[in-house]
N, C-alpha and C positions, 0 to 999 in steps of 0.2 A: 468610666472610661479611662483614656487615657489620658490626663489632664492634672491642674495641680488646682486646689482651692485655699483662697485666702484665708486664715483662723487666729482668732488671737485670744488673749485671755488669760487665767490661772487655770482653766482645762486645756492648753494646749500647753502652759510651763512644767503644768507639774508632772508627766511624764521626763523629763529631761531634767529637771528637778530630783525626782526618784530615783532616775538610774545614776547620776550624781555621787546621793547619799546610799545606794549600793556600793559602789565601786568606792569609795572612803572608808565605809564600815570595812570591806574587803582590804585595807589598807593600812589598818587599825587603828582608824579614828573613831572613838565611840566615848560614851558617856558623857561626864562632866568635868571640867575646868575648877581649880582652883575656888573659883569664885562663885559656883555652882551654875554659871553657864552652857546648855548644851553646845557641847564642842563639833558637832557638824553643822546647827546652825549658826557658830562663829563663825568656823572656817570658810560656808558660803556666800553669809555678809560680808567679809574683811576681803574676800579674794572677788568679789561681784564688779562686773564694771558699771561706772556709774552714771548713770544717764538721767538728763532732765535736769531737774533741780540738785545741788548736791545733797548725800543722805539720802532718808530716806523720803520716798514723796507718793503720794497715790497713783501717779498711772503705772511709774517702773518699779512702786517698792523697794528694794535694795541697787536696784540693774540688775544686768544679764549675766547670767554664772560666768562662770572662766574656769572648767572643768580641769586645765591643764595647769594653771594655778593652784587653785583647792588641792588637786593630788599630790603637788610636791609643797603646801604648808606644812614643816616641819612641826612646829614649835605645838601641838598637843599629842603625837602621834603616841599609841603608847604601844612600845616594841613585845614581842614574846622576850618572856625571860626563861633561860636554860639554868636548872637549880641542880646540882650534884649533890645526891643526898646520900649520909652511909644507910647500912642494911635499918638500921633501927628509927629511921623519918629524919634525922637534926641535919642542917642546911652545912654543907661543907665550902661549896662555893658555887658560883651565880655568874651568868654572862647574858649578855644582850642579842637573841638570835641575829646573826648579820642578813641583809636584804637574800643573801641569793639560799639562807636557809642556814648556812652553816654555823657553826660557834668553836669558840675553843676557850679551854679553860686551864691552866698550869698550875703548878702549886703542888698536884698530891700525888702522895705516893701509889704504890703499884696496891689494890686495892678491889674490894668488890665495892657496889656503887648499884643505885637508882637511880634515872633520870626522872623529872618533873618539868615541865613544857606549862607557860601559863603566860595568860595575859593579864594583869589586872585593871581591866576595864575602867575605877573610880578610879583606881589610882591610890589607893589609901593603906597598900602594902600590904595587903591579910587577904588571903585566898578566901571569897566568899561569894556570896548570889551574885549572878552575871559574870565572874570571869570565867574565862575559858579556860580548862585545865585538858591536861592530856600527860601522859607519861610512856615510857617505852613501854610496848608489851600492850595496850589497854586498847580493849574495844567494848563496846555495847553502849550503856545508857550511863549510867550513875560511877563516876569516876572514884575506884576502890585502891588508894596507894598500895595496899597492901598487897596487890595482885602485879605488883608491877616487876617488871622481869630483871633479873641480875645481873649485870652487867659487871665487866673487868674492866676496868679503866687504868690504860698504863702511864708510866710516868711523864712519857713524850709529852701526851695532852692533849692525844688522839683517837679518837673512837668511831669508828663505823657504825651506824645505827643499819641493823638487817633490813629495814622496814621503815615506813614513815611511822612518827607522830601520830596520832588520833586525838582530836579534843570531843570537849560535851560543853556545856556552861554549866555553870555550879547552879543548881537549885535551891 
């Protein structure tokens, strides 16, 4: 009917929980820490409000998320990185995509050019299983640099992309 019912428990958290650790991963918190900690279940214990006992305690566990906290902890985020690569694969120069998509990179001359779009997920600087790669020009399954479309890159140190990005995770 139309009524509300009392519920409580770890089957009424962990939906709210989940969509949570959605919208994080969606924000590019994933993997592991330094320290080999998973970095979305730091980010929800450090950011949790804490109820009961301080710590952690059996009836509240960590406390209550703080959804709006969690999304803005900086400090494991790991950004897309923009790689300008010449025609033959070697890394000419790298920027940190900014929040609203865009990047910019200075330095080179008027030139043909590849782009390479990546996340590296560990963190451990080497394009490999689980990051996310994508390049100009790439669709389908299994991410081929080789296929990736030519670009002229002018001296300004600006480029219009026709199209978006496409990623895959590296398998």
């Amino acid at each position: 009917g139309n009524g509300y019912t009392y519920l409580s428990g770890t089957s009424m958290a962990c939906p709210h929980v989940t969509g949570l650790v959605a919208l994080l991963m969606g924000e590019g918190y994933i993997g592991r820490d330094s320290n080999g900690e998973e970095i979305i279940r730091k980010i929800i214990r450090k950011t949790a409000l804490d109820l009961g006992d301080p710590g952690w305690d059996e009836y509240y566990g960590y406390g209550l998320i703080q959804a709006a906290n969690a999304l803005s902890f900086i400090e494991e985020k790991r950004p897309f990185v923009v790689q300008v690569l010449s025609i033959g694969g070697s890394v000419l120069a790298q920027s940190d995509v900014r929040p609203d998509g865009s990047f910019k990179i200075g330095g080179l001359k008027d030139q043909n050019i590849k782009l390479r779009v990546w996340r590296d997920v560990n963190a451990n600087g080497v394009i490999d299983k689980g990051d996310l790669v994508g390049y100009a020009g790439y669709s389908g399954w299994e991410p081929a640099f080789e296929n990736a479309a030519l670009l002229f890159y002018n001296s300004s140190g600006e480029k219009e992309l026709a199209g978006p990005v496409n990623f895959s995770p590296v398998m």
